[in-house]
Every structure is written in structure tokens, then in C-alpha cells.
N, C-alpha and C positions, 0 to 999 in steps of 0.2 A: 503407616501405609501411605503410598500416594507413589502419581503415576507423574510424568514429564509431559509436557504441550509444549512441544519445540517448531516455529517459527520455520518455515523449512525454503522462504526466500520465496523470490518473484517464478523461477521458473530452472535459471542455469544452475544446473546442482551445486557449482561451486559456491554458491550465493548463498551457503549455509555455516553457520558460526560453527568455528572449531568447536567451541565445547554441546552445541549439536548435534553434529557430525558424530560424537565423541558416544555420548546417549546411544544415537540410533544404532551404531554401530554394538552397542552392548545389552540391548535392549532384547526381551525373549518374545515380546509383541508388538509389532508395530502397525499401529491404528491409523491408516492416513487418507487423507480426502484425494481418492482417484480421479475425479474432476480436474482436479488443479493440478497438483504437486508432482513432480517430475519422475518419472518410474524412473532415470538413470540413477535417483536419489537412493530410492527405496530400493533397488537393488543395493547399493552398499551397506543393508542390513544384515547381520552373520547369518552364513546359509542355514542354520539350526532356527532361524526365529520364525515364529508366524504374524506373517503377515495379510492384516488385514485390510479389503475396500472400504468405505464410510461411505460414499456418495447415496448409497441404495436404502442407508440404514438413517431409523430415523432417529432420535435425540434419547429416547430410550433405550432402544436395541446398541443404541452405541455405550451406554453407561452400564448397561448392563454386562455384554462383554468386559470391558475396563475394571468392573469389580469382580466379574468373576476370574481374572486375569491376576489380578493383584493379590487378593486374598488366598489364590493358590501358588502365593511368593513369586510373581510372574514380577521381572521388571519390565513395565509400559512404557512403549513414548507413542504418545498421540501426537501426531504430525500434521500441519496446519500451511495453509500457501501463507507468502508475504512474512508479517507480524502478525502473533495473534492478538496483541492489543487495539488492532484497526479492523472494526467489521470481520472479527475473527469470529463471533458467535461461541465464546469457550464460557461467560457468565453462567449460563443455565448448562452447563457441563459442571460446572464449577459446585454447583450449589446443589444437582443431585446426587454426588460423589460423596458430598461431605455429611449429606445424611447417612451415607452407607463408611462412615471416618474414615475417607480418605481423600488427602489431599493433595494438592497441584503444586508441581514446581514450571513455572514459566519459563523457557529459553527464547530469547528475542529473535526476529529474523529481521531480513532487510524487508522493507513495505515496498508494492509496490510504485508507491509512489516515488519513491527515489529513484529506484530502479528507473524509474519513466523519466527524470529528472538526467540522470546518467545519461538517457542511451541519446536525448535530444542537445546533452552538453549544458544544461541551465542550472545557475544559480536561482534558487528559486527567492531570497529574499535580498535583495539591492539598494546599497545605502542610498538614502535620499531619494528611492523612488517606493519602495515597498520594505518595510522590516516583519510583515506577518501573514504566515501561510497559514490559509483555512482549509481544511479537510472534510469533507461532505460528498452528501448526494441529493439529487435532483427529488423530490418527493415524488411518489410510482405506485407501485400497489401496497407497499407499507408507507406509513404516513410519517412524517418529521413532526418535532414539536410545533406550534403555534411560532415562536420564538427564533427558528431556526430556520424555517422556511429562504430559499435560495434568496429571491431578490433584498430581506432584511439581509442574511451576511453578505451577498454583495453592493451592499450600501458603504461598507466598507473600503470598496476599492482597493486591497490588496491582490496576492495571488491567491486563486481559488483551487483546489485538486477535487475534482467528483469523482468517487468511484460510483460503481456501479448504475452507470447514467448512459450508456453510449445507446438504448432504446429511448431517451428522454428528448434530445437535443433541440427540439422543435422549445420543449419548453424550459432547458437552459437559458435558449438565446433568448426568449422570450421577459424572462425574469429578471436577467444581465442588463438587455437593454432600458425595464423598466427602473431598475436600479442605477442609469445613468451611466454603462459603459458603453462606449461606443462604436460603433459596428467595424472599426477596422484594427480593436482590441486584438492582439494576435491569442493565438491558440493552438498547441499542441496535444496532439490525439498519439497514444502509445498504446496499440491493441497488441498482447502474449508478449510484456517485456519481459526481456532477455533469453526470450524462446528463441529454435534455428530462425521459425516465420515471422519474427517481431516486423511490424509494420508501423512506421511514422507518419505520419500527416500534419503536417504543419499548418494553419489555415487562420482564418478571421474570424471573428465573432459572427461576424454577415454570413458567409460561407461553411461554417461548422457543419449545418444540418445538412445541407448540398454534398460536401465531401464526405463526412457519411458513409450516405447514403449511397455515393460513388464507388466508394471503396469496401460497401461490402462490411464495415464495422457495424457489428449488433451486442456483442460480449467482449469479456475476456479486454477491456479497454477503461485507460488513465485518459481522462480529459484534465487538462493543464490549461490556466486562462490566467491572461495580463500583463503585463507588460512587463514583465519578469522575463515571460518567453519572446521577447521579440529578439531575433538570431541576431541581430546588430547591436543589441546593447553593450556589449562589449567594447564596441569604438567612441562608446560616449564617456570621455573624461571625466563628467558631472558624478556621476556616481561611482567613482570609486572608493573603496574602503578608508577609512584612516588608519586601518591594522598596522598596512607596510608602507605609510606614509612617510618618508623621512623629515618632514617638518613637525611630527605627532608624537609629543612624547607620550608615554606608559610604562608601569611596574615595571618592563624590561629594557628599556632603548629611552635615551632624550632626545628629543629630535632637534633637529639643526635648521637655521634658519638659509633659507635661499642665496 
């Protein structure tokens, strides 16, 4: 026995992997977080299946349905915004299914952090200026380890992605700047990507909490920070790839001297 946790993307229902797509549409129950995930989605579930909300239900009532679903030969997909391996909360799904022997198959989605990455055009890791994306959140009403706390990883200096921070910002930039980034650090704000209303902000380390605050961002928002996002990096020769260097040889191409 075991039900599917399919990944169901940032928001544009296309943004869901074929063999996803493929599940939901075969599936006799569909379990999906109505908060997030996109009803144009969950409409492409065959008109015979029951579909259900999650948002109301709380981590019992949801595992309960799921087994009682399955055990009555029901094939499940539990449907999840973004990936559910990023702040997807499917661990403790996970773990009281399999007391009741049944288990999970994972189908990936796009995170939204890409998606955020997309819709502002950025390479998020840049030779010679940054090779390592960190993915986190601002520490809030649930606590982060000791260890992980924002200003130790941004001691780092790389690029930073926080979800679930756009209530925080006062004390991103707070942590950032103790951590030695400096206030004209760029920074991109992607709140409902690749929804109709997706909304960009492009701004500064110094101005983060300001725009904002201007704009009306409280949820549903990717904060992007470092100089990965600065929209001109692109014109700087310095770091380009050796990929498609023609001086660079590699396993495929020798490269040729000037």
C-alpha cells in the first residue's frame, strides 16, 4: 500500500512534471493544500475522483483520511505547492502512514525558489563570485538550530534564498548586516511566483524592509540576496563560466589558444 506526495510547483499549473500530471490525473483521491496549489491544477483530476481540501485539516485528520483511502484500494496523491522536499512538512506524514504500512512515493516539483530565480532572470551561482546557494528562513515563531541561525550562514557570503520570512525583514537585514554584508547588497523579493499577480521587487539590503512594507509583501514571498542578483552582472566579463570558454579544454572540446 502507499499513496504519491506529488510536488505540484510554484503556482502556473504547467509547472507540474509530467509524470505528476500523470498520477493526479489517475488518482481516485486527491489530497491537496488549498492555501497554495493552484485549483486550475486540481481541476485536471478525472471528474470521478474525490477531491479533497487539507488547509482546515490538521496532520491527523489528514493521515487518517489517506489511510482510509488507500486501504479501500483508493489510489492517493497528496498534492504539495513547490517541492515537497523544501519546507514541505510530508516527514511527520511520512512516519504516521507507515505505522498504519503504508508508504510514500515522492514526485519532485519545481521549488519555489527557482521559480523566483526564473521569473527575475538570475543565475543564482556565478563563477568567481559565488558557487553556493543557501536555503533558509529568518528564525520567527518556530526556532532554527543554534547552528543555523541567519547571520552564522550569512557569514558565508554567498547567495541566500529565505522562505517563509517576508514578516521578518527588519531582522534579515539586521543579521546580513551583522554578518558583514553591506547595505547596498542587491536583493530580490518574488511574492505568488508565477501566479497571474506575481509581483517583483528588486531592492537593497538597506531598503528591503522599506519596500516591503510599501508594497504590501507579508506572505506568499521568495527573498533572494547577493550579488548573484545584481541585474547587471551579466555585463561583467569577470565571471563568466569556463563551460563554453573556447580556451578551456574538457571531456568534450580542447580548447584553442587565442
Amino acid at each position: 500500500m502507499k499513496i504519491y506526495i506529488i510536488g505540484a510547483g510554484p503556482g502556473d499549473p504547467d509547472l507540474i512534471t509530467v509524470k505528476g500530471l500523470r498520477i493526479l490525473q489517475e488518482a481516485d483521491v486527491v489530497l491537496y493544500t488549498d492555501s497554495l496549489v493552484n485549483e486550475e491544477l486540481i481541476a485536471r483530476a478525472k471528474p470521478e475522483a474525490e477531491v479533497l481540501q487539507s488547509a482546515g485539516m490538521s496532520l491527523e485528520d489528514m493521515v487518517a483520511v489517506m489511510t482510509d483511502r488507500v486501504k479501500a484500494g483508493k489510489l492517493v496523491a497528496r498534492v504539495h505547492t513547490g517541492d515537497p522536499a523544501v519546507f514541505g512538512a510530508i516527514m511527520e506524514q511520512k512516519a504516521l502512514l507507515a505505522k498504519e504500512g503504508i508508504s510514500c512515493e515522492i514526485i519532485p516539483g519545481v521549488s519555489s525558489v527557482f521559480a523566483s530565480a526564473a521569473a527575475v532572470g538570475a543565475e543564482l551561482t556565478i563563477p568567481d563570485l559565488t558557487q553556493t546557494l543557501i536555503l533558509t528562513r529568518a528564525e520567527g515563531r518556530t526556532p532554527v538550530p543554534d547552528r543555523e541561525q541567519l547571520k552564522e550562514l550569512a557569514s558565508h557570503h554567498c547567495t541566500i534564498a529565505l522562505f517563509l520570512s517576508a514578516t521578518l525583514t527588519k531582522k534579515v537585514v539586521r543579521e546580513l548586516t551583522e554578518a558583514g554584508w553591506s547595505l547596498d547588497t542587491p536583493v530580490a523579493v518574488v511574492q505568488r511566483a508565477t501566479w497571474p499577480d506575481q509581483l517583483i521587487v528588486r531592492t537593497t539590503l538597506e531598503k528591503l524592509d522599506e519596500d516591503m512594507r510599501t508594497n504590501g509583501i507579508r506572505s506568499h514571498a521568495m527573498i533572494l540576496a547577493g550579488w548573484a542578483l545584481d541585474p547587471n552582472i551579466h555585463e561583467k566579463d569577470e565571471y563568466r563560466s569556463k563551460l563554453y570558454d573556447k580556451t578551456f579544454t574538457h571531456g568534450y572540446r580542447k580548447g584553442v589558444k587565442e
